[in-house]
C-alpha positions as CSV (number, residue, x, y, z in Angstrom):
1,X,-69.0,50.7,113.2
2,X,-72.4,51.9,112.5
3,X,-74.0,51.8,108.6
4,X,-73.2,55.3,107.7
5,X,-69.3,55.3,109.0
6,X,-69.3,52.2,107.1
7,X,-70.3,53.4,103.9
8,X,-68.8,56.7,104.4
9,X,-64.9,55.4,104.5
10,X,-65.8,52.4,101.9
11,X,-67.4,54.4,99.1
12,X,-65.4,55.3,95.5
13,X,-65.2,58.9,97.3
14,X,-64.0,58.0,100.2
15,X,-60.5,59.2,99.0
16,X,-61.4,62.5,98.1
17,X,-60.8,65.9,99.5
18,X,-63.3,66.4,102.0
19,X,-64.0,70.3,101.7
20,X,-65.0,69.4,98.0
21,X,-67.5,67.5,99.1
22,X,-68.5,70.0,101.5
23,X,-68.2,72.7,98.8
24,X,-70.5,70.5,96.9
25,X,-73.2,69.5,99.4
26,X,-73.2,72.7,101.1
27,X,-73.8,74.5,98.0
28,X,-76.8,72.4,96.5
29,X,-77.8,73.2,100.0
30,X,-78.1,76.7,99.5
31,X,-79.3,76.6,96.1
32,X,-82.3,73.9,97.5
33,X,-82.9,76.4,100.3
34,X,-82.6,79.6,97.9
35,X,-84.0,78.5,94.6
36,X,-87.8,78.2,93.8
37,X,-89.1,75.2,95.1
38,X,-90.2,73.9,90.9
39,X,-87.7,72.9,89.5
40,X,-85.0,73.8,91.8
41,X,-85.9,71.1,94.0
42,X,-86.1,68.3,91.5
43,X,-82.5,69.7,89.8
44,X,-81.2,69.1,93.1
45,X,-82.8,66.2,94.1
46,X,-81.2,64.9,90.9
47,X,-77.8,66.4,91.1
48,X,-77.4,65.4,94.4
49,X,-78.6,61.1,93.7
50,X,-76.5,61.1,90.4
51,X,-73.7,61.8,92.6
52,X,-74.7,59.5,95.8
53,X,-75.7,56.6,94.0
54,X,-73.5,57.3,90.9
55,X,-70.0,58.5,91.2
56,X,-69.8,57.8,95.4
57,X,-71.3,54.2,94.8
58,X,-73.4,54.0,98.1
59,X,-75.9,51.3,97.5
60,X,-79.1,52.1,96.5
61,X,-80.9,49.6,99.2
62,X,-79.1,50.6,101.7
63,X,-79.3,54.6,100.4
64,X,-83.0,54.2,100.7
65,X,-83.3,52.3,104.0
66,X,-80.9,55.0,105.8
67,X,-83.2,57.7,104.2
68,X,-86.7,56.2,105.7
69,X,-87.0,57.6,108.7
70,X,-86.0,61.6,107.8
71,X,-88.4,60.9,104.8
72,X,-91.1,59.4,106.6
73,X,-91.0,62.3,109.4
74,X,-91.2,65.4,106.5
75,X,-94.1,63.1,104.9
76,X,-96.2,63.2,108.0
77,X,-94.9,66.4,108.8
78,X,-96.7,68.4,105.9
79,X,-99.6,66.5,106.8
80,X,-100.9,69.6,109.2
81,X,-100.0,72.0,105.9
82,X,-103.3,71.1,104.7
83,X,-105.7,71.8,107.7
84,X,-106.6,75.2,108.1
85,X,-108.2,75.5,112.2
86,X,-110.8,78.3,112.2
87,X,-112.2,79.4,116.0
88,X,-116.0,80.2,115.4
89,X,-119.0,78.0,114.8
90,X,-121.3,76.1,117.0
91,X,-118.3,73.8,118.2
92,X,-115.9,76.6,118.9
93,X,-112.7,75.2,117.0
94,X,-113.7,74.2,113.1
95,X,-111.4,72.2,111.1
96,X,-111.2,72.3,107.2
97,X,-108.7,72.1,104.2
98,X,-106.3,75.3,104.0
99,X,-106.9,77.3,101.0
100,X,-103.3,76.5,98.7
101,X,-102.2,73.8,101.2
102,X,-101.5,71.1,98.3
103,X,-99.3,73.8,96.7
104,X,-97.7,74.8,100.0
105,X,-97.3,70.5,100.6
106,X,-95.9,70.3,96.9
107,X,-93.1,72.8,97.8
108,X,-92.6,72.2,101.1
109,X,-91.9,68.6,100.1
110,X,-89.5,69.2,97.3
111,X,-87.5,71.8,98.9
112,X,-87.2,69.5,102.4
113,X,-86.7,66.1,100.2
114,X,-83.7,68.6,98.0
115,X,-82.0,69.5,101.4
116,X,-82.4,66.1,103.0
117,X,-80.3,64.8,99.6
118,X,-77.5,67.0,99.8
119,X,-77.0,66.0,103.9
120,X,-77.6,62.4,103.0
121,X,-74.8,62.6,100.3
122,X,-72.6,64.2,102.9
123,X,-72.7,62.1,105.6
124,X,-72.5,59.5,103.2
125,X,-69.2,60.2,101.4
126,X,-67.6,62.1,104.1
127,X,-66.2,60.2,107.4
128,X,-66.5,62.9,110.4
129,X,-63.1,63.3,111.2
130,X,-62.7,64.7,108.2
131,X,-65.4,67.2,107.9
132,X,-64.1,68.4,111.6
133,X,-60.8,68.8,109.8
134,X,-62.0,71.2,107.5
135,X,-63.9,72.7,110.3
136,X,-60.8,73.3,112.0
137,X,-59.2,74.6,108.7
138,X,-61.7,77.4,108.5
139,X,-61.8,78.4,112.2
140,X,-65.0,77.0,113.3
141,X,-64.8,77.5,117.4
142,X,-63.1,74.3,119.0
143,X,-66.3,73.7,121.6
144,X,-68.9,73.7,118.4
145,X,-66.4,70.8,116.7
146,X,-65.9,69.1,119.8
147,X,-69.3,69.1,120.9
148,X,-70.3,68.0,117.5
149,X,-67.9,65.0,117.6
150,X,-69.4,63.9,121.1
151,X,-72.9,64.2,119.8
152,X,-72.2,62.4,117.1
153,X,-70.3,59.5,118.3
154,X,-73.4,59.0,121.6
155,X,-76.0,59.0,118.9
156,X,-74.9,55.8,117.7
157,X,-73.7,54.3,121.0
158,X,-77.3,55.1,122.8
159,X,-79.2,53.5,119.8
160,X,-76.8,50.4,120.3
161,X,-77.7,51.0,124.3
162,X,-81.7,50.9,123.5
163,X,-81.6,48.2,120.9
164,X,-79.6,45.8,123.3
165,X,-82.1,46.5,126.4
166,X,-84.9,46.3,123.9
167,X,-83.8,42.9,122.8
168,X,-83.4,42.0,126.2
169,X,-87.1,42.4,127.2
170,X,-88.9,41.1,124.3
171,X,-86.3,37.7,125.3
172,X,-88.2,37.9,128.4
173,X,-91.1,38.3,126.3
174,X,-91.6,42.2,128.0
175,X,-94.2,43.0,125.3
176,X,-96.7,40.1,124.7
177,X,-99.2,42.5,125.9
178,X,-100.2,46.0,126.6
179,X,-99.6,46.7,130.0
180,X,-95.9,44.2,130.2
181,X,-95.2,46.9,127.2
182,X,-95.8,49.6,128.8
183,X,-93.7,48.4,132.1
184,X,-90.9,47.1,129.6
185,X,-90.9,50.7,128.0
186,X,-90.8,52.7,131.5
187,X,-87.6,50.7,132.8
188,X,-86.2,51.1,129.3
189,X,-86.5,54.9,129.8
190,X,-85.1,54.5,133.7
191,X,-82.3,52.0,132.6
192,X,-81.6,54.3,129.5
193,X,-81.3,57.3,131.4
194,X,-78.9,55.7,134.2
195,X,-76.4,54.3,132.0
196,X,-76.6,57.5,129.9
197,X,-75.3,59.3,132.7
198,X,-72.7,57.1,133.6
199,X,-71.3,57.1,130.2
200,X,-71.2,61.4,130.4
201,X,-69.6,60.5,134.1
202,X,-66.7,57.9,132.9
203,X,-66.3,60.4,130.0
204,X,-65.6,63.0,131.8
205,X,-63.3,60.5,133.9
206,X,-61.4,59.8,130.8
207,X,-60.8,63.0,129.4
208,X,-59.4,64.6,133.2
209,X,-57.1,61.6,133.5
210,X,-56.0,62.2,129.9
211,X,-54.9,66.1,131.0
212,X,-58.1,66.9,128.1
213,X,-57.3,70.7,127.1
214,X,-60.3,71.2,125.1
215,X,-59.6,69.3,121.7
216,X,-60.6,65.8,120.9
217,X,-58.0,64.4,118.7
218,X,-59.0,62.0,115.5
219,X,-56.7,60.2,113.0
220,X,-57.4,61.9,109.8
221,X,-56.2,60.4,106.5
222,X,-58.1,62.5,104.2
223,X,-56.5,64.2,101.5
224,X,-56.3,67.9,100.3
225,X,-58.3,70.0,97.8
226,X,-57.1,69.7,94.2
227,X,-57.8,73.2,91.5
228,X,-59.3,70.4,89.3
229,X,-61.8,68.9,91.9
230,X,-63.0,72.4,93.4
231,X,-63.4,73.2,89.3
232,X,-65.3,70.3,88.9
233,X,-67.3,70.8,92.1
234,X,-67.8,74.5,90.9
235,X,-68.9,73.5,87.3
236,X,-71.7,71.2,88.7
237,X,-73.4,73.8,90.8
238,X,-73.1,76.3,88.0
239,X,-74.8,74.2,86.1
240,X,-77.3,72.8,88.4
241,X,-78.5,76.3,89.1
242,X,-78.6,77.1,84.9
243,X,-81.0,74.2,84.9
244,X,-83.3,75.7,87.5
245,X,-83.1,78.9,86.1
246,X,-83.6,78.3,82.6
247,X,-86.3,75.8,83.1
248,X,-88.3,78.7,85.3
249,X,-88.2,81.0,82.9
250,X,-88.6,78.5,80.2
251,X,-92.4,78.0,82.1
């Protein structure tokens, strides 16, 4: 079981309905995709850590460790945002800083970093089988669940995959230079990609043999949506978007 399915069934939330969470995430969502960027971000931002690392319990360390690499990516990401590219001069192609690009980094940033939160605090509280269930529930097509599952579930087993080979070479010492890493990295690609498609073939194996009619089906132990919990839920983003409100007027 990988780090986030871990966390997801082990945390104080674990127990709780699933489409309040979902209610909950999805809707900072919107209001971090909606609101202005100062201080709807931050609000958000906040909202959605007070109840990650707060009510759900998830670890801090581990919180931060998982959020790395998203984070890192949108950091270097905005980094363009501040380079304007102009085509005249003696060279042709001139490059110099964008006229407002620190304010367009500054609210890029928060309202990417906002978003990221609420997913984070979803896939962090929420086991998938239950987040499919309430898919289900609300008549999401069967192929975009099902393929969702199926994505979901290879993601972690082809990071497994590439970790195992790539502990494999460096063993055999496959990168104590430049050109052994280079060779180690092509067959990891090549090996990668074979055993990728036998996985889809014995897949597709197992699914004929079990008479597959087009639904994957997942033991689901999560529990239903209380009036009290979707009032809760309800109350927070009503609040949340008083903040951001209130404090952009206030300025």
């Amino acid at each position: 079981m990988n780090t986030i399915d871990r966390i997801a069934y082990s945390n104080a939330l674990a127990r709780r309905s699933a489409a309040e969470k979902m209610i909950l995430a999805l809707g900072m969502l919107l209001a971090a995709l909606v609101l202005p960027p100062w201080p709807g971000g931050p609000v958000v931002l906040t909202v959605m850590l007070i109840a990650t690392l707060g009510v759900a319990k998830v670890p801090a360390r581990t919180y931060f460790r998982i959020a790395w690499a998203p984070l890192s990516f949108l950091s270097v990401g905005v980094i363009p945002l501040l380079v304007s590219i102009g085509f005249r001069g003696s060279w042709l192609v001139s490059f110099h800083w964008a006229e407002g690009g620190v304010g367009l980094v500054i609210r890029v940033s928060l309202r990417s970093f906002a978003a990221l939160s609420c997913l984070l605090f979803l896939s962090m509280t929420t086991p998938i089988p239950q987040v499919l269930r309430v898919m289900r529930r609300l008549h999401v097509p069967p192929v975009l669940t099902e393929v969702s599952l199926v994505i979901y579930r290879n993601i972690w087993m082809f990071v497994a995959t590439v970790r195992s080979i790539r502990r494999a070479q460096h063993a055999r010492l496959g990168y104590s230079s430049l050109r052994t890493s280079y060779r180690s990295l092509g067959m990891l690609v090549g090996t990668f990609f074979g055993q990728t498609l036998q996985r889809a073939r014995a897949m597709e194996h197992g699914l004929q043999a079990r008479n597959w009619q087009g639904e994957l089906v997942v033991l689901d132990e999560g529990t239903a949506a209380t009036a009290r919990g979707v009032t809760l839920v309800t109350g927070v983003l009503v609040l949340a978007l008083a903040l951001s409100l209130g404090a952009k007027w206030a300025m």
